[in-house]
N, C-alpha and C positions, 0 to 999 in steps of 0.2 A: 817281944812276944807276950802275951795275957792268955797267962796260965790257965783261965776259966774257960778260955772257948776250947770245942771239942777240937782236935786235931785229927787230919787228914793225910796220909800220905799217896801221892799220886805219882804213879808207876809209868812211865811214858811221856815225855816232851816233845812230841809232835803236835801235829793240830788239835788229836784231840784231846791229850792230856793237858796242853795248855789252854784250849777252853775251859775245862773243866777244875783245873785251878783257878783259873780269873772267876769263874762264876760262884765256886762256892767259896772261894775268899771275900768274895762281895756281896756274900749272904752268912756272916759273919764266922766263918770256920776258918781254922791255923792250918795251913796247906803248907807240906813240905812235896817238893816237885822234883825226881831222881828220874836219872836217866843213864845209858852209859857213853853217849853223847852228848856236846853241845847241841842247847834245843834248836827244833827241828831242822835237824842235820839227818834223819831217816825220809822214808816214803812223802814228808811233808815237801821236803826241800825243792825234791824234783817233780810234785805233782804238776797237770797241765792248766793249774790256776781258774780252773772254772767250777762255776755255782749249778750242778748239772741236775735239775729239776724235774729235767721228766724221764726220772725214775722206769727203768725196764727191767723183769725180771731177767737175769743169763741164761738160765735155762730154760726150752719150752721144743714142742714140736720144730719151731721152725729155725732154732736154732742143732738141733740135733741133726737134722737134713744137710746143714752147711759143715758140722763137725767132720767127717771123712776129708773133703774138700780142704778145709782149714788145714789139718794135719802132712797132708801128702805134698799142699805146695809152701816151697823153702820160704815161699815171698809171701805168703799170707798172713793173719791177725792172730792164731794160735801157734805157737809151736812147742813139742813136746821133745824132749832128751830122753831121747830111748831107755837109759841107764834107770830112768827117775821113773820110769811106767809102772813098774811093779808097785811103787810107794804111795801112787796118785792114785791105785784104781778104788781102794774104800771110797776116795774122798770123789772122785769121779761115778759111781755107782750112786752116792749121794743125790751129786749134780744130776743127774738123770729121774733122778726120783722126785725130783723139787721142780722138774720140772710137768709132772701131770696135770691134767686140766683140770682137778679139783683142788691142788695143792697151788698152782699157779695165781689163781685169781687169789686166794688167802694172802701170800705173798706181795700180789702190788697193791692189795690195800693196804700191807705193812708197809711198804715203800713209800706208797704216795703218802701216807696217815704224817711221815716224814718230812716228804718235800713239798707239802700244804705249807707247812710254818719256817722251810727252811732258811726261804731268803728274810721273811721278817724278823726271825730270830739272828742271821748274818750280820743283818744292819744296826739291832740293838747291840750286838759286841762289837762291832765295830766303833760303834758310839760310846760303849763303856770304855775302850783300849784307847778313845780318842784319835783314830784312826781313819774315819767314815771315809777317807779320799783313796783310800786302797782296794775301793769295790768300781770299775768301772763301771757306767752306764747304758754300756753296747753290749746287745746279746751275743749269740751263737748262731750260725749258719751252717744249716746241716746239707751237704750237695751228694747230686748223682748226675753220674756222666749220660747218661741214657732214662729214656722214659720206663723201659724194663726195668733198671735198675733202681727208677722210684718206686715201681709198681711191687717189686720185690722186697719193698720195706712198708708195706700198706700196713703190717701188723701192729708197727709201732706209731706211725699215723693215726691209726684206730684207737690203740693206749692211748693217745695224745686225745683224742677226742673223745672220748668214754669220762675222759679224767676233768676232763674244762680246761685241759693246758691248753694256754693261749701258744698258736704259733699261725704262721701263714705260707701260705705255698704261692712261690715265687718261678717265674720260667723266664728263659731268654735274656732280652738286654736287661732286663728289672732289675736279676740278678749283679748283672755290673753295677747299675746305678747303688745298690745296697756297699759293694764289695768289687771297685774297679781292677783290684789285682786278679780276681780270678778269671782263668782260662774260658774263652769263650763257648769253649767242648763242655762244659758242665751245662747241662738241659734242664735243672729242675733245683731246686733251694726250699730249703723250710726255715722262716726265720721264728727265731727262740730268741722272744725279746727279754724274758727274765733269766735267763740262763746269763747270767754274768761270767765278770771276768775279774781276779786280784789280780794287780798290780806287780808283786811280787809277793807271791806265798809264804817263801821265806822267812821275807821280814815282818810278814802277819806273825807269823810264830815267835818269831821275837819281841814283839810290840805286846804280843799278847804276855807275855814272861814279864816283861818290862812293868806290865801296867799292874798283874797280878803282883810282884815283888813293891810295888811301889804302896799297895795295900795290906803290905804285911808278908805275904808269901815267902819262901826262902828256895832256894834252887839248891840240890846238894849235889853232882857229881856221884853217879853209880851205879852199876848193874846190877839187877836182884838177882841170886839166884832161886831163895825160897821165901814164902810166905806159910806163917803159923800162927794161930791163936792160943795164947797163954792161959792160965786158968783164972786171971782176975777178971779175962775179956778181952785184956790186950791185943791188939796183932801186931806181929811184927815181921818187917820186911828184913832178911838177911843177906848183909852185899857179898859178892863176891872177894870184895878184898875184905871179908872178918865181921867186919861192923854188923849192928846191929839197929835198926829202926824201930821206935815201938808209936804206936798213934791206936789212936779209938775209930778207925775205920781205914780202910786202904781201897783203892779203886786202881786197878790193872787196866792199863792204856796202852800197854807194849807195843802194839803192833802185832806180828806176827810171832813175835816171843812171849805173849800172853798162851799162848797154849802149853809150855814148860809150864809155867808155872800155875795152870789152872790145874793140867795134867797130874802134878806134886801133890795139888790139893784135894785129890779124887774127883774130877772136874774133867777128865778129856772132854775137850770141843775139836770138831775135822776141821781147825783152821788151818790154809794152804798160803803160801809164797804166789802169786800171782806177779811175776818179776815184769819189772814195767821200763822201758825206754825211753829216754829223750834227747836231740839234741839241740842245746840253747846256741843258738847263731843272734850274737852280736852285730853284726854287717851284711843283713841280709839283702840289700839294695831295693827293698819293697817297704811301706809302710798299708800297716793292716789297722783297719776299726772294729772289725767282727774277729771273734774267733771262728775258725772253721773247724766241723766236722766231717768227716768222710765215714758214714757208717756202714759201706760194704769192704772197706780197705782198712776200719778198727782204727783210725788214727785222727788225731787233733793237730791242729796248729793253734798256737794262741798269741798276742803279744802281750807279751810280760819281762819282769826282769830289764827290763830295759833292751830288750831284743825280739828276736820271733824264737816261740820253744815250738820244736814239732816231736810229738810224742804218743804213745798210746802202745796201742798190741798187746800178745799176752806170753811170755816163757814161762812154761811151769817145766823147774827144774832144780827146785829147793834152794835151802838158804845159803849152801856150802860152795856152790858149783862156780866157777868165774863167770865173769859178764862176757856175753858173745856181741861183740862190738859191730858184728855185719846186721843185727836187727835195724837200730836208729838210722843205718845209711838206706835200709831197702823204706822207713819212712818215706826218710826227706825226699827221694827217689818218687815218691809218691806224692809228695808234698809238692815236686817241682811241677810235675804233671796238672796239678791242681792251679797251681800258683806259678805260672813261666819264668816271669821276672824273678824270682825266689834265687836269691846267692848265699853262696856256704862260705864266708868267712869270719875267722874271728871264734872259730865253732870249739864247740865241745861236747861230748857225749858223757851221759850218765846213764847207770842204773839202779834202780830201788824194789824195793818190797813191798806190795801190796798186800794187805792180811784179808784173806780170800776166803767166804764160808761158801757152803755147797748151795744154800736158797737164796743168796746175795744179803739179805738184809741181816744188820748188826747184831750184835749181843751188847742191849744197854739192859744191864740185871743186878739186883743180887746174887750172890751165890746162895746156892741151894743148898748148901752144907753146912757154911760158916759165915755165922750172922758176922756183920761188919766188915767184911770183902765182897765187893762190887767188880763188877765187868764193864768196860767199854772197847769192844774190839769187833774186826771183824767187817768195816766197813768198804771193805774194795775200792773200787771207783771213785766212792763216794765219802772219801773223808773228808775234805776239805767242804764239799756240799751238807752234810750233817754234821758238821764239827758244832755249832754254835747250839742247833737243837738237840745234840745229845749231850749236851753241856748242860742244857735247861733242863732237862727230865732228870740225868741225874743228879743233879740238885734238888730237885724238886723232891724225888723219892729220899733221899738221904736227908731232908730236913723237913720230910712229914708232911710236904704239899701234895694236892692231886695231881698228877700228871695229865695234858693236855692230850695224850692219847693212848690207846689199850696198848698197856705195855707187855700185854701175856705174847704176842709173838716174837718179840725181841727178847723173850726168856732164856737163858745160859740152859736148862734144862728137857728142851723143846728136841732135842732128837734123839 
């Protein structure tokens, strides 16, 4: 270690804390990387492996219309645990407000401002972790079974073309020739040739640790419970088992346990558990080139892992509650519909935490309290899609460069 350079301690070992160790380790700062996990063994592990680019806000008119419908059927893309109602509705009232027509548009210029540089920024870390073969070269295929059913996603069609995202609208046999497994019942395809796909996410997470550590970094084993600033300037992170952390700046990556401890720091942010399902089927008896989306049934297929993951949906039902195992089967159920040939062997079910804010897009910030504590949390959907450029800005900001875009929406203090 070289006692002269500033030290960093980064709070979180999922994608995006280990972006953001490998980056500002290689803009020459002392990164120590805690976690209370092996890295990314949280929300990274089981994300659905894609680079998803074009960016949509969650909330809006047309999504409030489908919210009643969502709730009431057992089989749909939200579901809510009556118990957990009373605790979600601040953050639900939020959601509703983020999504007005004058709030909205602010918001996907925050988002796009994002997924402009995401995939370029993707392939530079990839390059620096020496891993470039981990990013496949086949987009995403977003289908609808019926022409109503495209016509019913016209809004994000329109996002898509307001924004210059490249995509194409595909019908009928076209559709096979893209993606021969798919059910000949799907009537309509939009292909998303930059929406990539990792390999296996996973061991991005680890490659990235690896390559960080191999430039100095140090990985310590820990859960924080608090963070404080001493009176020479110090901060320091305090574990749960005693110890004590001290470094010249810290950056909270947690996940959705970033809000304990911003909460500690006079800092409440309405971040929510958005609990996410997948399950990875080793022996699927199909082999796929595209990932698939299904954006009226909220759910992905991808290959990765060395298998097909089908995953997606949303349980908000906090972080304590057990995993309800009949989600990932009413998936694949959906999945099979999509995909006939689709076989379930070999399978396994997971589920994770999504760290969920009410206007969709992140908290890459300072704290507004306490100079030298930083935020990166809060990305939903989109961690593994911003993981690389919010890797870049916060380093960028922490070591006095401009940032390549207006950071005042992604401010910790903005609600």
């Amino acid at each position: 270690m070289d006692g002269n350079k500033r030290t960093v301690i980064v709070v979180g070992a999922g994608i995006i804390g280990a972006a953001i160790a490998l980056e500002l380790q290689r803009r020459g700062r002392q990164v120590t990387l805690i976690d209370r996990n092996p890295p990314g063994e949280g929300a990274s592990f089981g994300n659905m492996a894609s680079i998803a680019l074009d960016f949509a806000a969650g909330s809006g008119p047309s999504t409030w219309a489908k919210i009643p419908g969502w709730l009431l059927d057992p089989e749909g893309p939200v579901w809510l645990r009556p118990s957990y109602a009373p605790k979600m509705l601040p953050w639900f009232l939020r959601f509703i407000a983020a999504g007005r027509p004058s709030r909205l548009r602010e918001i996907e210029d925050a988002g796009m401002s994002l997924s402009r540089h995401a995939l370029s920024d993707f392939r530079a870390m990839l390059d620096v972790a020496g891993v470039p073969e981990l990013m496949t070269e086949e987009g995403c295929l977003a289908i609808y079974e019926t022409e109503a059913e495209f016509a019913g996603d016209r809004a994000h069609i329109e996002f898509m073309r307001r924004y210059g995202f490249e995509h194409r609208v595909l019908s009928g046999a076209e559709i096979r020739d893209y993606e021969p497994a798919l059910s000949p019942s799907i009537a309509k395809a939009v292909l998303l040739p930059d929406n990539k796909s990792i390999r296996n996410p996973h061991q991005l997470v680890l490659k990235l640790v690896e390559a960080a550590r191999a430039q100095g970094a140090i990985f310590t084993p820990g859960a924080a419970r608090s963070v404080e600033r001493r009176a020479n300037g110090d901060i320091t992170v305090l574990l749960e088992d005693g110890r004590r952390l001290e470094a010249d700046d810290v950056v909270l990556a947690a996940g959705v346990r970033t809000r304990f401890l911003a909460s500690a720091l006079g800092e409440p942010i309405p971040l929510e558990t958005e609990r996410g399902y997948h399950t990875q089927i080793m022996k699927p008896g199909i082999a796929m080139r595209y990932s698939v989306i299904w954006p009226r049934r909220a759910f992905m297929v991808t290959p990765t892992a060395g298998g097909i993951r089908v995953g997606g949906n949303v349980e908000l039902a906090g972080l304590d509650a057990p995993p309800d195992f009949r989600r990932p089967r009413v998936l694949v159920r959906h999945a099979q519909r999509a995909l006939p040939g689709l076989q379930v062997e070999d399978a396994r079910d997971w589920m994770g935490h999504r760290p969920a804010l009410p206007d969709t897009i992140p908290i890459i910030s300072p704290s507004s309290r306490i100079p030298g504590v930083w935020y990166a949390t809060g990305h939903g959907h989109l961690g593994l899609t911003f993981s690389a450029t919010t890797a870049r800005l916060m380093a960028d900001m922490m070591t006095g460069a401009t940032p390549a875009v207006d950071m005042t929406p992604l401010r910790i203090n903005r609600y």
